[in-house]
N, C-alpha and C positions, 0 to 999 in steps of 0.2 A: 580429412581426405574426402570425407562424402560432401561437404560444401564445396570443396575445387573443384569435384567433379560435376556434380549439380550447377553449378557456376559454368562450368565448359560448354558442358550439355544444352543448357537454356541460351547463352551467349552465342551457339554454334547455330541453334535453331532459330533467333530472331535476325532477320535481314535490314539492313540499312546502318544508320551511324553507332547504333552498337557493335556489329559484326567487328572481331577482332580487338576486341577490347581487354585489356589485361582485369585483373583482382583488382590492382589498386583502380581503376575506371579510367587508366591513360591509354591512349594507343600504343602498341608492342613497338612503333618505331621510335617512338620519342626513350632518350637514351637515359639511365638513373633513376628505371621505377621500381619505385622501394619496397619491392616485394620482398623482402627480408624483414622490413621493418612493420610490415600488415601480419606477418606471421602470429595468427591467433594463440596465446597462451592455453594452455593441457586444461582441459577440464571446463572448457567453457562452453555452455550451452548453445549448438548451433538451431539454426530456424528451420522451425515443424514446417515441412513442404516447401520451402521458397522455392524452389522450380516451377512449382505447379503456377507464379506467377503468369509463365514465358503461353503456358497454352492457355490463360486467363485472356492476356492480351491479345493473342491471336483470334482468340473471341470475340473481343472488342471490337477488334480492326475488321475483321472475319465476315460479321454477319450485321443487319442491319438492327440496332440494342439503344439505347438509353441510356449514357452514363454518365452519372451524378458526380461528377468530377469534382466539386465541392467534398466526398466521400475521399473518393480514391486519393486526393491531392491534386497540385499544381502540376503542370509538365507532364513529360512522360513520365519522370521516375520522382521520388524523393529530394534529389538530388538537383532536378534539372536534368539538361543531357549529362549524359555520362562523360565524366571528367572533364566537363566543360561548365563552366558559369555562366556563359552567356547566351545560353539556350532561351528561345523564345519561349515567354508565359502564355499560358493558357488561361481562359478566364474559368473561373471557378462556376462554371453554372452547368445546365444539362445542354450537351452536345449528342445529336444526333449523327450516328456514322451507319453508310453505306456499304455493301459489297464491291468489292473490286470486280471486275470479268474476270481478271487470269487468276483470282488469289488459287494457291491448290488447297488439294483437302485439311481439314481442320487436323484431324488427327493424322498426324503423318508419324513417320518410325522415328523423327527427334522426338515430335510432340508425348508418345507413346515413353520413350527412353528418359524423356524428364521427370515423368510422371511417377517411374518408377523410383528414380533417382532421390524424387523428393519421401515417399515411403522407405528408402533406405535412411534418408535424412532423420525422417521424425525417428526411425528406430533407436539410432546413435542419440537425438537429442535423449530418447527415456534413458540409453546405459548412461549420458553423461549425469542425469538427475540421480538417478541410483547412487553412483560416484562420487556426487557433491553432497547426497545426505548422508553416506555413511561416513566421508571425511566432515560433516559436521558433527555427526555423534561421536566421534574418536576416534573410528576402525583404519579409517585412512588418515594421514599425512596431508593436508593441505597448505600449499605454498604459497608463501604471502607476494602480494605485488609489486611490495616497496621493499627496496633492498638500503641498508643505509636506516639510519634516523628520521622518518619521513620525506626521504627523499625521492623520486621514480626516476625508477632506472631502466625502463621499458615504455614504451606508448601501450595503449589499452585502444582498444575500438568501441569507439561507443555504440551500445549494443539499443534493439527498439523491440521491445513488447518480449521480454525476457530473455534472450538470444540474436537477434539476427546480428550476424558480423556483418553481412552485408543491404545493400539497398534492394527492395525486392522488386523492383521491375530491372535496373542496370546491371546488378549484381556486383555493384562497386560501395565502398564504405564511404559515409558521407563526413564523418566526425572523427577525432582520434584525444583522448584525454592523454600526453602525453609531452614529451620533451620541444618538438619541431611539428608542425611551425609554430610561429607567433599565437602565442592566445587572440581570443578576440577580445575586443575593448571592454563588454558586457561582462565579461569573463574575470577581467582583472580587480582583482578584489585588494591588491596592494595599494591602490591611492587613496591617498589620505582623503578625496575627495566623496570617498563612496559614503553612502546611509545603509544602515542594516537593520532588518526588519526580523526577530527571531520569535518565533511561535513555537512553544513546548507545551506539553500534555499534563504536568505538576507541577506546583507550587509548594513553597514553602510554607509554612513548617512542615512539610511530610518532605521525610528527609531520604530521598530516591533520586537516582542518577540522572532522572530527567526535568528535575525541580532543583539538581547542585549544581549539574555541568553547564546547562543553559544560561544560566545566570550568572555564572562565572567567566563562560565564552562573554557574554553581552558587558559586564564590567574589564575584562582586558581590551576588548575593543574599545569601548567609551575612556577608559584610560590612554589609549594614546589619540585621541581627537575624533573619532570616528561614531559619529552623532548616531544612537543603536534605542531602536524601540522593541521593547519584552513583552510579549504578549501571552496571560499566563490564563490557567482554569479558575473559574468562581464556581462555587460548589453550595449548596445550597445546607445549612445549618443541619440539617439529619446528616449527610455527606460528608462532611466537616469530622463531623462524631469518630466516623469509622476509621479516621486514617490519619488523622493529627495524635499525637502522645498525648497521654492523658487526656483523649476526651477533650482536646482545645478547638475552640470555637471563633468563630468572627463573627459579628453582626456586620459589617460593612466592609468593601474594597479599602478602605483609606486604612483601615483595623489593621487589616491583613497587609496592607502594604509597608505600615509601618515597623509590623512585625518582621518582614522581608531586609528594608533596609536596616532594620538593628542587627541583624544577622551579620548582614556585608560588612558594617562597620564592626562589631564584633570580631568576626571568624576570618574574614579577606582581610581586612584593616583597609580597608577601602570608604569613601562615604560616596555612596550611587548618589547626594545632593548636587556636588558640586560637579557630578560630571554630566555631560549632554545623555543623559537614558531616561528614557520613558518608560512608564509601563501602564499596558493595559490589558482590560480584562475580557472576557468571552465565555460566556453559560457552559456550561457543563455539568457531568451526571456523573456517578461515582458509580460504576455496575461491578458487584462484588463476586459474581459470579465469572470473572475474566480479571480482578484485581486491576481494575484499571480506570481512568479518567476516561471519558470520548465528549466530544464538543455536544450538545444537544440544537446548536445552529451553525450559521457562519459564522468560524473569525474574524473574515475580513471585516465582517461589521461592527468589530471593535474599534478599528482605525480609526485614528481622527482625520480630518479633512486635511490638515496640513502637514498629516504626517507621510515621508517622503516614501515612494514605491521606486526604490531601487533594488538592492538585495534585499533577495526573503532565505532566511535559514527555516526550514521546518524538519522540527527538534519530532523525531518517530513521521514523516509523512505519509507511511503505510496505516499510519493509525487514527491521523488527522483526517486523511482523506477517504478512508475504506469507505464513511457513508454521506462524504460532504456533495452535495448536491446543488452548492452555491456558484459565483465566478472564477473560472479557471485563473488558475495564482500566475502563471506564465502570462496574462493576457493586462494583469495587474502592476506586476514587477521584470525590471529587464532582467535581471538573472534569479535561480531560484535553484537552492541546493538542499538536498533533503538528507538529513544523518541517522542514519537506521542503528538502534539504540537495543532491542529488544529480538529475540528470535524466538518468534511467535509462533513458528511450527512443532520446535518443543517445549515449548510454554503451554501449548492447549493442550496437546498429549499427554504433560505428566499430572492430568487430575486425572487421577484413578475412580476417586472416589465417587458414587453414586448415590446422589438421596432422591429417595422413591418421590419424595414431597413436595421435592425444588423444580423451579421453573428450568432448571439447568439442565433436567434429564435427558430431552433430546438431542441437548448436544452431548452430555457425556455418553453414551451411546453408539455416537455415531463411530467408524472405524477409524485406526489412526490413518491411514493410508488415505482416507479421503479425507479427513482435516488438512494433512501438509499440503495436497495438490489441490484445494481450494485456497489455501490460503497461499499458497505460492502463485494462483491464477490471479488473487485478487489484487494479493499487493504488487505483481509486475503490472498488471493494471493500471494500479493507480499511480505508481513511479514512473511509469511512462508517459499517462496524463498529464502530472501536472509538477514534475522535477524535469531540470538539465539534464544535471548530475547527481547521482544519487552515490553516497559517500557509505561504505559498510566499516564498522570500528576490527572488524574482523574477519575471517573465510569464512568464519560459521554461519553468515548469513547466504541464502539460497541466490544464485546466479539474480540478477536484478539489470532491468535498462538499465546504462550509461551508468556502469556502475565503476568505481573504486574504492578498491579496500586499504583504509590508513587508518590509522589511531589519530585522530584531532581533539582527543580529550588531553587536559592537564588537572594537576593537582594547583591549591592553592598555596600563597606564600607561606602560609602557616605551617604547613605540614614539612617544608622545607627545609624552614628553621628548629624545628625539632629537632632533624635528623641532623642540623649543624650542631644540636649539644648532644650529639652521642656522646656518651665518654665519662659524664658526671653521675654522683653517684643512684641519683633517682632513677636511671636508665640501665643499672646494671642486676638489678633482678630477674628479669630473664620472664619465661612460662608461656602459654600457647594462648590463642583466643581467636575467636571469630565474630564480626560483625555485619551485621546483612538485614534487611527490610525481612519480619518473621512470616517468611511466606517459603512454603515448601520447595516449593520449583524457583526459588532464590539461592540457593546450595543447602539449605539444612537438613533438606531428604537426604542427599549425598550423603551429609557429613553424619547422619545417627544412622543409613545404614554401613556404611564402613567402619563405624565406630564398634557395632553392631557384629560385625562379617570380624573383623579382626580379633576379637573377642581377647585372648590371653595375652597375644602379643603384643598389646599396649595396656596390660595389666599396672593400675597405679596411674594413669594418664590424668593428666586435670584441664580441663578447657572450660574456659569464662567464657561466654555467649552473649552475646550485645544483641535486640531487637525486638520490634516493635513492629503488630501487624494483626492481620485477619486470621492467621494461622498458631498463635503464638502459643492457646490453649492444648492445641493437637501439638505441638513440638512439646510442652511441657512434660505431657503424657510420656512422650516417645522419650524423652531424658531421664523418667525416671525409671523406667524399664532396662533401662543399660548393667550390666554387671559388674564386668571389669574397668572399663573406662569412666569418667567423672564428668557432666558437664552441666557447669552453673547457670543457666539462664536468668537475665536481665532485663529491662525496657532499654530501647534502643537509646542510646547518645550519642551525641557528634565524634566522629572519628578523630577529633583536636583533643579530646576532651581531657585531664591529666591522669584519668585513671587511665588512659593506655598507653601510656608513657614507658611505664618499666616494662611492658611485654617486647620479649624479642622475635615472636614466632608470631606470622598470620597465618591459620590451618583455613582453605580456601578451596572446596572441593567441587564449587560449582560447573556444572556444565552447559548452563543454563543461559550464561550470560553471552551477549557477544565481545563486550569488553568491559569487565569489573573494576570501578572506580575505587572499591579498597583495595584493590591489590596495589594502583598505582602511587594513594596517598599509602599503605605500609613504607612500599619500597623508599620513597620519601622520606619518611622518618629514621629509615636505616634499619627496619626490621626485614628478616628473610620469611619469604611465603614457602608455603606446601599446596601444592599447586597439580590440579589435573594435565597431561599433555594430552592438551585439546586444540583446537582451531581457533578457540576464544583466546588460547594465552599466548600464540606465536611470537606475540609482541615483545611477550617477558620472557620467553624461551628464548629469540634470540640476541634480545639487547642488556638482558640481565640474568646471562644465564648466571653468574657468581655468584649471586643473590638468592636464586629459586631451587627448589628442590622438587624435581616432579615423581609421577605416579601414573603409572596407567589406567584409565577410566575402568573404576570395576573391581580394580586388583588390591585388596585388601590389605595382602603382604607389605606388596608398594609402596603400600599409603601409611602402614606402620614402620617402613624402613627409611621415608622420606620426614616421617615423623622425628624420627629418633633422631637422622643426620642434623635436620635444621636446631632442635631443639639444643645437641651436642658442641655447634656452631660458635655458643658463646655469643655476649648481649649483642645489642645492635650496635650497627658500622656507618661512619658518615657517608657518605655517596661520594665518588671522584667528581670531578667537575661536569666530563662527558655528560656521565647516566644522568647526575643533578640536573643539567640544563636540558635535558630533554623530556623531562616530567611539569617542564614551567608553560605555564600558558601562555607567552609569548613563542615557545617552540611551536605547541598545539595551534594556534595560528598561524604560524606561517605552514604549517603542513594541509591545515584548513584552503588556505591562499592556493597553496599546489595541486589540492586536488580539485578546486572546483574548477580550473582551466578548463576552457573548449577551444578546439583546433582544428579550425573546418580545413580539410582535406580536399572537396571538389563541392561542387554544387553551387546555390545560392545562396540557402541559406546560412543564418550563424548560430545558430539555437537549435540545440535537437529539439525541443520543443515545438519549432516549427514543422518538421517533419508527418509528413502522411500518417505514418503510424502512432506517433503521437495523438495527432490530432483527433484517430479514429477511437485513439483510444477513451478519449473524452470524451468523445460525445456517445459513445455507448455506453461508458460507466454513467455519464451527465442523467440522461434521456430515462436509464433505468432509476438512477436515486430518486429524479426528483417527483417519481408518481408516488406518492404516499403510502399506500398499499404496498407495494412490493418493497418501499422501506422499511418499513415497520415490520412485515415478513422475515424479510432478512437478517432484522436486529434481533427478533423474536429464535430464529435459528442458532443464530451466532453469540449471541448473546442474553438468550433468555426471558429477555425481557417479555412482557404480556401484549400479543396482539388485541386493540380493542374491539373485535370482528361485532360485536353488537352496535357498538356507535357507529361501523361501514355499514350496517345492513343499515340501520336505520337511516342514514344518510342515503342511503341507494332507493331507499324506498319513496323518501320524499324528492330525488330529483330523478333520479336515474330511471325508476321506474316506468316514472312518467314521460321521460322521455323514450322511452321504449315503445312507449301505447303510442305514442304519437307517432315513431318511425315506423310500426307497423299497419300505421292506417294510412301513412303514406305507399307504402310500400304494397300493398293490397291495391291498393286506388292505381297506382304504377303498371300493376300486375297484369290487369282485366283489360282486354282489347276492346274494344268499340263493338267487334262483330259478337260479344257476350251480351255487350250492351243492348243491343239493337234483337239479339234474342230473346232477351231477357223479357224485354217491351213485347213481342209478339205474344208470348204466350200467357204474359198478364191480359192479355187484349182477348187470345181466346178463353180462357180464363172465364172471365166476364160475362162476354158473350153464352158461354153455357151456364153460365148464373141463368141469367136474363131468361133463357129459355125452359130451363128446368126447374127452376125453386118458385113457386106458388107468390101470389101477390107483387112480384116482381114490378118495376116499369111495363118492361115489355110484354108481359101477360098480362095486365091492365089492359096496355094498348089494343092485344087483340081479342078480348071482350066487348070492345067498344067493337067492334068490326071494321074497325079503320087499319085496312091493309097496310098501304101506304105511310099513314103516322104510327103506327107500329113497326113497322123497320127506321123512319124516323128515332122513334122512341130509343129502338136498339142499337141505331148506330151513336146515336149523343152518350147513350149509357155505357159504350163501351171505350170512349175515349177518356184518359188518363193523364190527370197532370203531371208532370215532373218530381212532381213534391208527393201525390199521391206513390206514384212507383216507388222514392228513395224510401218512402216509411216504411211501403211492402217488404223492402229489398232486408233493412233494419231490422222487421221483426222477421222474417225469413232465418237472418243469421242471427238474433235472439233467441229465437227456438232451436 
């Protein structure tokens, strides 16, 4: 309500080919505008001020300014005119504008009424963030986008710089991720003609959602013709240590690679030889203090020369790009879809822990409240910069540009056919267990303190633990502290693996995740999960509910009563064909395919990427990375790491310094008018002159000893004349002393 109205408001107060323009950017007479069909879904973040545009422009026009239209964008709007495509371009350079004679006052009682409008705006955007974070922690219910098996059953309006529904000079939408019209051709990701270019954040052997799905997406594409390069982390042999099982190591890319494709032919039954995939690799650093990979350069510069820049997938793009300061990936590849994998605002929050010793301390410190709204600032940022479409696996993740929320994960064939020998006798023992990378804020806090909280009431319980990680020592601890409940921990193994064959139950308590890839390979196999109702499992909650057994985030009882049902359930069940074919990675593609559509609405452009706010948003994230200093600050915040402020100074000293002394003797010499100059001269002159007369032995007391009148004012006047060179020394040591 407060954008239609802020939309009226600013619409009513600008004159000429805007005036009268509807929401969707059509004129009110043209007949079948699809104002039912722009109708913004509940809960989505509207734009902090966009009214405040309408008295920007008025600005503009207003008074005689400077605008950098390169900044602000092409045209008047985003868009082009409003609901028109065929609006005159504007050249992107600095345009000089004049005042009108009749314009009237700047601030008039619209201008005044916009202004307010848009402060009503940002209010509602904060209630609707409030909103969206507690329906990501559990409190609220958040409703998925896709109704059906990946299918969309609504348009979405592609949103710019974390919210705008609308374009912020027309007040009309430019995009719509949705059913009508026609995608655009950049867009269509279904011809077998396309190349796909997929960059993720882990590699194999570290066996993490963002080192299994990635490489499993890039082998079902290459399997049906679709020529796919993998671009993955190289980690340097200390890095390697911390996060491969057992301490496993690579000396070399080709090491690691090989290791990779034994995997596929193994576990996928795939051989990545014979099909068109490439893969390549890109520097990176292991920062343990955030359990995470991050580039330590460009990816792109991984590419080979002839490797094709059509589609880019970037596997976590909030994480890729938070400090990439290299070429915009849009300016690189025509289409570019980014699959947000992690939710980073309660991931940073749930380290409690504090060591006085660690580089980590400032950020552990810092409030939770300002971690999520930085990191909500940074990554709509960067999703905006340098994504189409930015693709959520779930609602748990925070409102995002051009966003859509679908499940485009699948499980492998393997996991498939397991759950096809449900029935035999190795799968009919039954018992509980959980599997997950051994990191706290992965579900195992969860799951030992509800183990924990429930205490009697799962009296005699036995859970087998699978996992391998940087926290695995502190979980140990925390398991054997348990009383009543039992729970074995293990090193992590593959989820195929035969020891989790006979288990019927996945106990799965995570809240952490946006969408957990064991829950989908259990359900696969034909085991029932115990599962939070969260915003992360909507997936499983509505398309398997027969399957899941939930629990309310926190509720102890819950979780011991969802216990006891699943486990009561009896062994595991094959899957009907439905739910089977919907966990196969040919489903997760084509749902992949649906959601990356773009569906220009009005304008010229065909890429949100194009768009003004996009583009601003690059080049302020760009302009900030790429100064050295302020990156290294930032990473030093965020991630701990050590700023080396000794090697800046020292570098400052041998250039910077020096070029300071030198601006400032420009700048001095700039300063000093002519008439100081010319002052300056006189009084060195009389100066002299009372030398000459007062101080003994002098010229001019010579001269008039001799009694020569005449050649003693001679005398006096040559001795009081100054070279140029003599004055600058004077002047020299003047400002010496």
């Amino acid at each position: 309500a407060g954008m239609a109205w802020s939309a009226a408001v600013s619409a009513s107060a600008v004159p000429g080919p805007l005036a009268g323009r509807t929401l969707a950017g059509q004129s009110s007479s043209v007949p079948g505008s699809p104002l039912a069909f722009l109708a913004p879904p509940p809960l989505q973040l509207p734009a902090l001020a966009v009214p405040l545009a309408s008295p920007l422009r008025r600005l503009r026009r207003g008074r005689a300014a400077v605008v950098p239209l390169a900044v602000l964008g092409e045209g008047s709007s985003e868009g082009g005119s409003a609901g028109s495509s065929s609006g005159p371009a504007v050249a992107s350079e600095t345009v000089e504008q004049s005042t009108p004679q009749n314009e009237p006052d700047l601030w008039s009682w619209q201008m005044g009424l916009s202004v307010m409008s848009g402060l009503i705006g940002s209010m509602l955007s904060a209630t609707a963030f409030s909103r969206q974070r507690e329906a990501s922690k559990g409190k609220l219910r958040s409703p998925s986008s896709l109704s059906g098996i990946g299918v969309s059953a609504s348009a979405r309006i592609v949103q710019q710089l974390g919210g705008s529904l609308l374009d912020a000079e027309a007040q009309s939408p430019l995009f719509s991720l949705g059913p009508v019209p026609r995608c655009t051709a950049a867009s269509d990701l279904r011809r077998n003609d396309r190349h796909f270019t997929i960059i993720t954040t882990a590699a194999l052997p570290w066996l993490t959602g963002t080192a299994v799905n990635p490489l499993l997406r890039a082998l079902n594409l290459a399997r049906h013709g679709r020529p796919v390069v993998l671009v993955v982390p190289w980690l340097e042999v200390e890095d390697q240590a911390q996060i491969f099982a057992a301490g496993q190591t690579f000396a070399s890319k080709d090491e690691q690679e090989e290791t990779i494709f034994k995997w596929c032919r193994e576990r996928a039954k795939i051989d990545p030889a014979v099909l068109p995939l490439k893969i390549r690799w890109y520097g990176a650093k292991y920062v343990h203090n955030v359990r995470s990979i991050f580039p330590s350069g460009d990816p792109a510069l991984a590419l080979g020369q002839d490797d094709p820049r059509d589609v880019l997938i970037l596997e976590e793009p909030e994480h890729l790009c938070w400090y990439h300061h290299g070429t915009r990936w849009p300016e690189l590849f025509r289409h570019v879809v980014g699959i947000i994998h992690t939710n980073y605002q309660d991931y940073l929050i749930q380290k409690k822990d504090v060591d006085l010793d660690s580089d980590y301390l400032a950020p552990a410190l810092i409030p939770d409240e300002i971690k999520e709204a930085s990191v909500f600032a940074a990554t709509t940022w960067v999703c905006s910069a340098y994504c189409d479409v930015n693709i959520k696996l779930s609602s748990t993740i925070m409102p995002l540009p051009n966003e859509v929320t679908c499940n485009v994960h699948g499980c492998r064939d393997e996991f498939l056919e397991i759950g096809d020998m449900c029935g035999k006798p190795e799968h009919q023992a039954g018992g509980a267990y959980y599997l997950g990378k051994a990191s706290l804020q992965k579900g195992w806090g969860e799951l030992l303190e509800l183990l924990e909280k429930a205490g009697p009431l799962l009296e005699g319980l036995h859970i087998d633990g699978y996992g391998s990680g940087a926290d695995q020592n502190h979980i140990l601890k925390s398991v054997a502290a348990l009383e009543h409940a039992s729970l074995k921990m293990s090193n992590g193994i593959d989820h195929a693996n035969e020891v989790i064959h006979p288990y019927s139950v996945l106990i799965n308590a995570s809240t952490s995740d946006v969408l957990c890839t064991v829950n989908v390979e259990a359900l696969a196999m034909g085991k029932r999960c115990v599962l939070a109702r969260h915003p992360s499992n909507n997936f499983f909650e509505e398309h398997f509910s027969n399957r899941c057994h939930f629990f309310e985030v926190g509720d102890a009882v819950g979780f011991a009563n969802a216990v006891k049902n699943a486990l009561a359930a009896g062994p595991a069940q094959q899957l009907p064909d439905g739910q089977r074919h919907a966990l196969t990675w040919d489903a997760a593609c084509e749902r992949l395919f649906c959601a990356a559509e773009v569906r220009v609405l009005s304008g010229r452009f065909q890429r949100p990427s194009e768009a003004a706010a996009s583009r601003l948003a690059y080049r302020l994230h760009h302009d900030t990375m790429k100064d050295r200093l302020i990156l290294d600050v930032i990473k030093g915040a965020t991630l701990g790491t050590k700023t080396p402020w000794g090697e800046y100074l020292n570098e400052w000293r041998r250039e910077g310094l020096g070029k300071l002394k030198v601006q400032a003797r420009l700048m001095e010499r700039e300063m000093r008018p002519d008439h100081l100059l010319e002052h300056e001269r006189y009084i060195m002159e009389r100066i002299k002159e009372l030398a000459g007369n007062m101080i003994p032995n002098s010229p001019s007391q010579r001269g008039r000893t001799d009694g020569d009148t005449g050649a003693a004012a001679r005398d006096t006047s040559v001795s009081t004349e100054v070279t140029d060179g003599e004055l600058e020394q004077a002047s020299d040591r003047r400002r010496g002393s």
